[in-house]
N, C-alpha and C positions, 0 to 999 in steps of 0.2 A: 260497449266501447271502453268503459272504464278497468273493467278486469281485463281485456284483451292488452290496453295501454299499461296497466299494473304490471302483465307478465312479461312485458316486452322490455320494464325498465328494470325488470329482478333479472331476466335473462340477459342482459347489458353487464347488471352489475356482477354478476356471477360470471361472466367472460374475463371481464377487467380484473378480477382480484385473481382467479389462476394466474391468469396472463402474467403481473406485478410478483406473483409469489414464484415463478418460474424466468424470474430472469437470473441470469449465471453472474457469480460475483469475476471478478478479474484476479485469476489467478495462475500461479506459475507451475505449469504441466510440468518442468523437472529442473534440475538444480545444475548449475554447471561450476565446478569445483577448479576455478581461475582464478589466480589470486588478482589484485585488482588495487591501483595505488590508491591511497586512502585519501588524500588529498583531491582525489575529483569525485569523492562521495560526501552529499550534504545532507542526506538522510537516511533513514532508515526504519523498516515497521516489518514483524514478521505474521508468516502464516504458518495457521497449525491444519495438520491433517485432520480431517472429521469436522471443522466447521466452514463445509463450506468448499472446500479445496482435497485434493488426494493426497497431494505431498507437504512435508514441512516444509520451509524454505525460510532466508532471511532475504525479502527485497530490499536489496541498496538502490538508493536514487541517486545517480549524479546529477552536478553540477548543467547537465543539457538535457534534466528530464530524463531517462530514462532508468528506466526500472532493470536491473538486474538481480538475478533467481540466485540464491548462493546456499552451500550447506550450511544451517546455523550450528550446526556444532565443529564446527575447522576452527581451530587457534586463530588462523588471521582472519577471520570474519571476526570473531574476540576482539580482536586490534583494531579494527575498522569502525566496528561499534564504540569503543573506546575515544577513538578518535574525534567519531562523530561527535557522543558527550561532552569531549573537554572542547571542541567547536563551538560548540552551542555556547555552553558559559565563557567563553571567550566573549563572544561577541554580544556575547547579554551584557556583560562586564564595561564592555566599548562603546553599546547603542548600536549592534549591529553597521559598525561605521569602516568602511575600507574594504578591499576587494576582497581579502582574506572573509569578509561573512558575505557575501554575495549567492545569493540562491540559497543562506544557510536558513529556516523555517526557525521562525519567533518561538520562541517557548517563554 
């Protein structure tokens, strides 16, 4: 009974850890090259091809959640990025206080 219960909890755990190491990260199948006003973007993080994901991409997040896929190397995504920075220290600067840091991410 005990090595039948032994192999039944090593074949559990061997389910479980594929399982965990085959879930897909969240990422952006391809890039759409729109410029995009900078002032409804409150953040930003990119992805690189090979970890993880096929394409490079810069997601921008606006202001309502949502994630948009962008070329990271276009001049206004530069700007955007830009933006975002001097946002941040704005509102670091203020205590995050007034609409202008709204949805903006504490750094």
């Amino acid at each position: 009974m005990a090595p039948q219960l032994f192999f039944c909890l090593l074949f559990l755990t061997c389910c479980c850890t594929v399982t965990l190491a085959q879930m897909p990260f969240d990422c952006c199948l391809s890039v759409k090259n729109k410029e995009v006003n900078k002032h409804a973007i409150v953040d930003y993080y990119s992805q690189v091809s090979g970890q993880g994901c096929s394409v490079d991409a810069m997601i921008l997040v606006t202001r309502s959640s949502r994630n948009l896929c962008v070329p990271p190397e276009e001049s206004w995504v530069r700007a955007v990025v830009a933006h975002v920075n001097r946002l941040r220290e704005w509102c670091k600067k203020n205590n995050y206080k007034g609409n202008r840091c709204k949805d903006v991410k504490r750094i």
